[in-house]
Every structure is written in C-alpha cells, then in structure tokens.
Legacy VTK file of the C-alpha trace (Angstrom):
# vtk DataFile Version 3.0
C-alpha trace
ASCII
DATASET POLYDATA
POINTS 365 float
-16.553 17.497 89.509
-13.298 16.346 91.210
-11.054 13.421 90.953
-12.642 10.327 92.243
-10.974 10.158 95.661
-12.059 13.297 96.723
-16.229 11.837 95.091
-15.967 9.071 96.861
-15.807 10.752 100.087
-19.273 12.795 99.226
-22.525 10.849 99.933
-24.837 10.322 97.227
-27.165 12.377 95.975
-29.567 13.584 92.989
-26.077 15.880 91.505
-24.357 14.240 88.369
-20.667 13.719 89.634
-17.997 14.053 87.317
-15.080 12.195 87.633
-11.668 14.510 86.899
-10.035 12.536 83.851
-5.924 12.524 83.882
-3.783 14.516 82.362
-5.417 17.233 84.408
-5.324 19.880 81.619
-7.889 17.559 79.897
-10.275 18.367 82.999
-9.839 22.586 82.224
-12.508 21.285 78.623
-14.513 19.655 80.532
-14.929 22.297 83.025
-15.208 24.978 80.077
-17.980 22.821 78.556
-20.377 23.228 81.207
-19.807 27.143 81.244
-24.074 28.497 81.838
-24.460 25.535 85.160
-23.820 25.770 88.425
-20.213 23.337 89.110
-18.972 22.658 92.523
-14.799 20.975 91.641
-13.619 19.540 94.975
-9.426 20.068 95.639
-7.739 19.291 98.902
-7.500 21.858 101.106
-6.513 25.656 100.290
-6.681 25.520 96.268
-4.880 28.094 96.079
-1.928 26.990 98.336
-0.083 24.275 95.633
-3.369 23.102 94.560
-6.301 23.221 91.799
-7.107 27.124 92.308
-4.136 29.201 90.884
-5.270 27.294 87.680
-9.004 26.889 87.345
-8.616 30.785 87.652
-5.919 31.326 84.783
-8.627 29.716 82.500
-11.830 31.361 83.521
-13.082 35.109 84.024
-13.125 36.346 88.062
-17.181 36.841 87.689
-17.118 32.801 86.766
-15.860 31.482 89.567
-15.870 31.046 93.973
-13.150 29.892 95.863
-14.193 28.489 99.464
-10.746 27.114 100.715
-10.275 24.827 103.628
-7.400 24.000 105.704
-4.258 23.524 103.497
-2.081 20.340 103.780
0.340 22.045 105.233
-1.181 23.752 108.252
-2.735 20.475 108.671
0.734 18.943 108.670
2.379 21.481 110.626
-0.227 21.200 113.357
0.386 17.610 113.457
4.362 17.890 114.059
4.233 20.979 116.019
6.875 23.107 112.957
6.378 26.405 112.782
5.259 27.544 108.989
7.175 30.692 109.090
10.487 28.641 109.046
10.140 25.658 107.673
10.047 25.001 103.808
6.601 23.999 101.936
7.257 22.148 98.790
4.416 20.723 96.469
6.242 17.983 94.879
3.046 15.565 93.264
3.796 16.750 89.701
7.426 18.034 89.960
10.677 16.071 90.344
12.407 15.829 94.037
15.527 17.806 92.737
13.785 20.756 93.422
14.794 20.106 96.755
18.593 20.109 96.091
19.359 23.839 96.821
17.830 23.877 99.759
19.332 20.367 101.740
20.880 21.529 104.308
21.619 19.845 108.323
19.023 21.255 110.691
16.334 22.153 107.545
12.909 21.347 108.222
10.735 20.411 104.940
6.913 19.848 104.055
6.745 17.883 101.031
3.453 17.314 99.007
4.258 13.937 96.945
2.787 11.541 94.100
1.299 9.005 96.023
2.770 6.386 98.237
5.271 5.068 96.387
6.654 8.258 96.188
8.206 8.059 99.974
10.537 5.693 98.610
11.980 8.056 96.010
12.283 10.719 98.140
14.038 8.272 100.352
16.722 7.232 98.337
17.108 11.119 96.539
17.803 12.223 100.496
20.813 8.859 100.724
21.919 9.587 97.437
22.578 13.217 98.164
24.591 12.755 101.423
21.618 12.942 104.052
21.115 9.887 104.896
20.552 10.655 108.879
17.403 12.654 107.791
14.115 11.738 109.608
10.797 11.548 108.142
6.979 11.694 109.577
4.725 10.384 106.618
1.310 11.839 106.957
-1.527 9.884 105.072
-4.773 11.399 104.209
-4.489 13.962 106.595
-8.075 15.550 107.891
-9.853 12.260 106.326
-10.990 9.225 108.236
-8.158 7.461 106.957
-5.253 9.897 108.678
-2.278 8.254 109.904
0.674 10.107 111.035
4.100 7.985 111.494
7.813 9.283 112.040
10.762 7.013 110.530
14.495 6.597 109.614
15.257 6.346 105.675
15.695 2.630 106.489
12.580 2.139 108.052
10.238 4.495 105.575
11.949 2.493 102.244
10.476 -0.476 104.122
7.098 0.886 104.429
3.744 1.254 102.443
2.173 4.210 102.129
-1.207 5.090 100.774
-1.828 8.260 98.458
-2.452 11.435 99.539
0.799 10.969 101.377
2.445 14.728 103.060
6.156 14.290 104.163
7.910 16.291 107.172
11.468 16.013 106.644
14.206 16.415 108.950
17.081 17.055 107.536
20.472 15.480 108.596
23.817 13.978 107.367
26.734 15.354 105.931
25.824 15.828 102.571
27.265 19.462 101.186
25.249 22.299 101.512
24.558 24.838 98.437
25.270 28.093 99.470
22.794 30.901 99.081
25.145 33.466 97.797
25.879 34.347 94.532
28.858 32.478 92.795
28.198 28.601 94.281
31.361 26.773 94.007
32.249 25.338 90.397
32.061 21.642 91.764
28.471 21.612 91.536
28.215 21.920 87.908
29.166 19.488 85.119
31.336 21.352 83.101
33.963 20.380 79.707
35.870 23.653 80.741
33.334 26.148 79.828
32.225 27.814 82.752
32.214 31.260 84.177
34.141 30.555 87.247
32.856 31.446 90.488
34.092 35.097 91.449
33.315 36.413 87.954
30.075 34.526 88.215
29.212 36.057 91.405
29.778 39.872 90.185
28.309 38.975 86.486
24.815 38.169 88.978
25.759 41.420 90.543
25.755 43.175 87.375
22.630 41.576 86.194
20.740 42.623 89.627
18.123 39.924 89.297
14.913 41.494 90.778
11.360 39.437 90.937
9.457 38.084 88.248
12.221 39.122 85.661
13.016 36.911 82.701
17.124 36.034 81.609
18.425 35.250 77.856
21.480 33.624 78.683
23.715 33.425 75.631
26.398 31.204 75.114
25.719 29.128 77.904
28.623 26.588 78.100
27.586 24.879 81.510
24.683 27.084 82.146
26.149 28.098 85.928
24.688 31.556 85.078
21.363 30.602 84.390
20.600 28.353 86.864
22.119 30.671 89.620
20.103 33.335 88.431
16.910 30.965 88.776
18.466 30.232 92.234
17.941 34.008 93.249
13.874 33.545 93.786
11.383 31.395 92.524
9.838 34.113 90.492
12.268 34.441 87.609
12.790 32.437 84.720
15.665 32.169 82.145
16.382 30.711 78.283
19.729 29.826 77.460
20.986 29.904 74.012
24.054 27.101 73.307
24.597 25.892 69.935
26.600 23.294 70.547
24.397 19.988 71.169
27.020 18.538 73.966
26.908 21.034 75.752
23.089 21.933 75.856
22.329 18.515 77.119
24.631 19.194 79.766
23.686 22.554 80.537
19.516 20.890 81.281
21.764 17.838 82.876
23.165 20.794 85.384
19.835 22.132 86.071
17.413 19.286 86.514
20.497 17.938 89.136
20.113 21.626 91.146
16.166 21.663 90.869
16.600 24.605 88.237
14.145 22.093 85.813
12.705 25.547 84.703
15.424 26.309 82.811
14.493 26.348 79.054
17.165 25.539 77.046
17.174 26.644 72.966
20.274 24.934 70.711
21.415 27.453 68.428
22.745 30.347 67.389
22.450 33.789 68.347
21.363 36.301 67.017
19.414 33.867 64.847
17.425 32.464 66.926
16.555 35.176 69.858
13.345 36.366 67.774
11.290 33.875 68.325
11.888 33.560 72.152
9.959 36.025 74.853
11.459 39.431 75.110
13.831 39.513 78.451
14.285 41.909 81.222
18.254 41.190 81.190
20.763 39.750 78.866
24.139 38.056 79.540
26.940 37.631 76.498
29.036 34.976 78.001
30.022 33.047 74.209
29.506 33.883 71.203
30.086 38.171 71.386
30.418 39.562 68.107
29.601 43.249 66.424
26.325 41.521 64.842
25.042 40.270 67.762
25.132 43.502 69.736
24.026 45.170 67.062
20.660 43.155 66.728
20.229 43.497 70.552
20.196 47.173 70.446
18.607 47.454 67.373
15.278 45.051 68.982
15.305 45.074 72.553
13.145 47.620 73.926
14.640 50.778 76.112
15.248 49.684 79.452
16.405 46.366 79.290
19.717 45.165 80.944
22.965 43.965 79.337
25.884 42.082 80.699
29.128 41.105 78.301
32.278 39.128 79.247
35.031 39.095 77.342
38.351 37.066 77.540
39.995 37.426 74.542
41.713 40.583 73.134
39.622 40.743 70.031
36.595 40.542 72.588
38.126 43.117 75.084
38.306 45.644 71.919
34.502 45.187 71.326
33.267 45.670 74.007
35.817 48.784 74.721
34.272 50.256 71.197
31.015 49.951 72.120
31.043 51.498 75.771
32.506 54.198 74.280
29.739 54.724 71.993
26.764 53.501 74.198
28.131 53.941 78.198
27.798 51.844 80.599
30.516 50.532 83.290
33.541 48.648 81.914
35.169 46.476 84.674
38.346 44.527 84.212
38.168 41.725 86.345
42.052 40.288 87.798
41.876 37.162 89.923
45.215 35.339 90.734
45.206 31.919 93.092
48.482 30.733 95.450
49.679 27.637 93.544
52.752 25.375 94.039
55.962 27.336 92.844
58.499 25.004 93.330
59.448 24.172 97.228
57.397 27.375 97.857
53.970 29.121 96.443
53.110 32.329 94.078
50.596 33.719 92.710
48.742 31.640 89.641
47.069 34.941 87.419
44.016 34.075 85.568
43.249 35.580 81.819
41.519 38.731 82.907
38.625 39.367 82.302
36.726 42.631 80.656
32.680 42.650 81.634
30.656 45.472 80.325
27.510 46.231 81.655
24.841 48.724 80.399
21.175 49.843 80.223
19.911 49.592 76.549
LINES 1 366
365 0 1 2 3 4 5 6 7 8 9 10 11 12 13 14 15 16 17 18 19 20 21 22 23 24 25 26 27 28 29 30 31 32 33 34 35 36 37 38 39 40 41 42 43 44 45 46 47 48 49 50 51 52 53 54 55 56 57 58 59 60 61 62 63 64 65 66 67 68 69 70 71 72 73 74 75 76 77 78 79 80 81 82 83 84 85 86 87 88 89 90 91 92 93 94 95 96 97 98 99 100 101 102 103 104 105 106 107 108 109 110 111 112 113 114 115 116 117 118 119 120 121 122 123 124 125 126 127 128 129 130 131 132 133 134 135 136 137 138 139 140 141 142 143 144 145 146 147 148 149 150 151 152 153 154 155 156 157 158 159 160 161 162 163 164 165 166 167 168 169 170 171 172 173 174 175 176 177 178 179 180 181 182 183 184 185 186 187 188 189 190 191 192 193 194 195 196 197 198 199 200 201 202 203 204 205 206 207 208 209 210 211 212 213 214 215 216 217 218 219 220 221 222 223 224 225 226 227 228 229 230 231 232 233 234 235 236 237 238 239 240 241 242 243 244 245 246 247 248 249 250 251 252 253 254 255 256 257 258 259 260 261 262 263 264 265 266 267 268 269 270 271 272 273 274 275 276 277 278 279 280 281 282 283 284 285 286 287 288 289 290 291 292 293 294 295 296 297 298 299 300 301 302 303 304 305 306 307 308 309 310 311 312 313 314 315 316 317 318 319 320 321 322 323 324 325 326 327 328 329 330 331 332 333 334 335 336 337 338 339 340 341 342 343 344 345 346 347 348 349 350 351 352 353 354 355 356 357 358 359 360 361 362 363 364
C-alpha cells in the first residue's frame, strides 16, 4: 500500500498493490481494514522524520506494526549540498503553509524545505521576494535517491522561471534585507496588526517571563486583542500550543490574520466570552488575563483549574489594579507594578513620555 509514485517504482509481482487514496486520513481505514494480513505501506525515506510514521503509529497498537526507515530527504539533501544538519533548519512544508518559515528568515540562514510538488518552488519563490529576501539562493532537488534525481542551484529569478517535477526538496540560502524576527521575548510591536489593543513589547516580554513557557505546555490566552501573547508564546518552541479567547469578531480575525502571517497557524482561536466559554476547551498548563478581568472570571478559574496550574493578570485600569490587589492578598502570588516612560519631543527639547502603569499579578493556583 503506498501512494502510486512510490508503486510505480516496485516491479510487479503476485502482491495486490493498493494505491493510497487522498485526503491521506482516508488511507488510516483502509489500512485499519486489513488489520489480521501482512501490509508492507511504502513512505519516502525516514517515516518518522516529517513523514508517514509518526502517524500510522498514533492509529495502531506498537505489537501491529515495523518501521524499517531509509535515508531521510534531508540527509539525502544535505549530502548533496555539503550543509551540515546540526545547523541548518529542516522544514517539512508539503501539507503546511510557507509562513511557517517567517520567524526564522534571517541573512546567512540555511533552510531544507520539504514542498507540495513542483509548482510549489514558485510559491516559495515569491513568499522569500515578498518578505524582503529577495537575494536568497535556492538548489531544487528532484526525486532525490530515485533514477529521476536532479539537483540544480538558482536565483529567485531563475527558479520562478523553471519547472520542477514533484517530490521536489529545497536548500535555501537565505539573503536580502528583509527584517529579521528576533528570538527574544517581546518582538517589536510592528510585526503585529493591531487596532490599539496590544500588550506592548516590554510588558509583553516580562508577561512571557511570568508565564515561564516550558515544553509541551498548553496557553488559554484570554482577551486576546492582537494575539502578540499567544503567538510569542508559540514562538518559544515548537512543542506548545495555545487557544485564545476574543469576543469581539474584528479582532479574532485579526488575531489568526497575525498568526498565519508569523507561521503561528497553530494558534486556535475561540470568539467569545470568558468564563463562558473556557469549559469546553482543553484544560491549560498556564493562563494569561490580558481583557476581560473581572471577580467572576477569577473566581471560575480557581474554582476549576486543577492545583498547579499557572496564572498571569494585567491590569491597567484602577478598578482592575484593586482586583487584582484583593485577590493577592487572599491567594499570594507576586504583584509587580510595571512603569515604562519613553523620551518624546517636549518642545525645542525632550522629556520623558510615562505610560499608564501597569499592575501584573502572577500566581500558582
């Protein structure tokens, strides 16, 4: 069983062959169907390196099934351009959009991308022009290990031009001055679309701080406004996912807007209110207040959130501030009042431009 490029390169014989139908998921029935025989499913390469293996093995018991892996794509790819794995970036991009390369463009990166199929080069030409790396070089590898193998380096220019034939592996070099995304916590406010509601980059850096993201852990981001603390906590490791709750429409399109643009795609996004709608949603590791804080909402939190789990408030207003100065005193935690102020124009000369400051409690349920 396999999809019908990889059949087509096995010589006939007395087995049935099975061609893998598309979607993929409808292949998992068919393989669960013949449960009792003995299957061999052809994948490229390691299946278990971006490929077929990982999920074949969610779906069946250990005793069921054999991996025998081969050579991955990438070390094929690698050996081919001469890139050491250890530092270079392996991205399976066939079924996920090229955004998820945004966070990590940067002059001098080094990139193996799995794609679609050939048409795909082209896309991924135009994403690295339209993001301000236009210099970048790529070496298109087709049907690498295969009889049909071809290997060719390019300019953007030259691959848009070109035709490519699927399984197509790209090794990009990364050049031009398109902006960078930091790695730190607290990114700079121009990368997100925002109406004004925003966590702005300091507090946003020691809000992650006080969250203390750690692998594998799951967010409930409520009140979202622009999402920047979501999708910087999904920027801390690929392990970790996040729901934000926004219950104004606007701004929850923007807030999946902001993360598709900065590969965060993951990002689930539920429009409502809190706490009304938190019960039907997976049970987090951390929570972060950033709209919406009110006695009934921290009381529900406490009330069904298992011991243990993490809880970050801001608060702006004075009503807010009193809150969340109630309930530390009752509960613990660390209150921090955070004071920025910014040199601005004062007159002929420049002063200091205060900020509303802001209170953040944070505290171990």
């Amino acid at each position: 069983m396999a999809p019908p490029r990889h059949l087509s390169l096995v010589p006939e014989g007395r087995q049935e062959r099975i061609a893998w139908p598309v979607p993929y998921a409808d292949g998992l029935e068919v393989l669960a169907g013949m449960r009792g025989r003995r299957v061999a499913v052809l994948a490229s390469g390691d299946p278990f390196w971006f490929g077929a293996g990982s999920v074949i093995a969610r779906h069946f018991e250990a005793g069921e099934w054999t991996a025998l892996p081969g050579v991955s794509t990438f070390s094929l790819a690698a050996a081919r351009l001469g890139w050491p794995l250890e530092s270079t970036l392996t991205l399976g991009l066939h079924a996920a959009p090229l955004t998820r390369l945004r966070p990590h463009l940067a002059p001098g990166l080094r990139a193996l991308v799995l794609l679609r199929d050939g048409a795909a080069v082209a896309d991924l030409t135009t994403y690295l022009d339209a993001t301000g790396f236009e210099d970048s070089i790529l070496h298109v590898m087709e049907a690498l290990g295969g009889p049909r193998e071809r290997v060719r380096s390019m300019t953007l220019p030259e691959a848009m031009a070109g035709k490519f034939a699927h399984p197509v592996c790209a090794g990009v070099q990364v050049a031009g001055g398109g902006p960078a995304i930091s790695k730190a916590a607290g990114r700079p406010d121009a990368i997100f679309d925002t109406d004004g509601q925003i966590t702005k980059r300091p507090v946003r850096a020691l809000t992650l701080s006080a969250l203390a993201p750690q692998r594998g852990e799951h967010l409930w981001d409520i009140g979202g406004g622009s999402g920047s603390i979501g999708i910087e906590w999904l920027m801390c490791d690929p392990t970790l996912s996040a729901t934000t709750v926004e219950p104004r429409a606007d701004r929850a399109a923007r807030i999946r807007a902001n993360a598709d643009a900065l590969g965060q795609d993951r990002l689930t996004v539920i429009e409502g209110s809190a706490p009304e709608v938190l019960g039907s949603l997976d049970l987090p590791d951390a929570v972060f207040i950033g709209g919406g804080l009110s006695a009934a909402l921290l009381e529900w939190l406490f009330a069904q959130l298992p011991a243990g789990k993490r809880l970050v408030a801001n608060a702006v207003t004075l009503e807010s501030e009193a809150l969340l100065a109630q309930w530390q005193a009752e509960k613990g935690g660390e209150l921090l009042r955070i004071e920025l102020a910014q040199a601005a124009p004062l007159g002929p000369r420049r002063g200091w431009k205060s900020a509303y400051p802001v209170v953040q409690w944070s505290v171990t349920l």
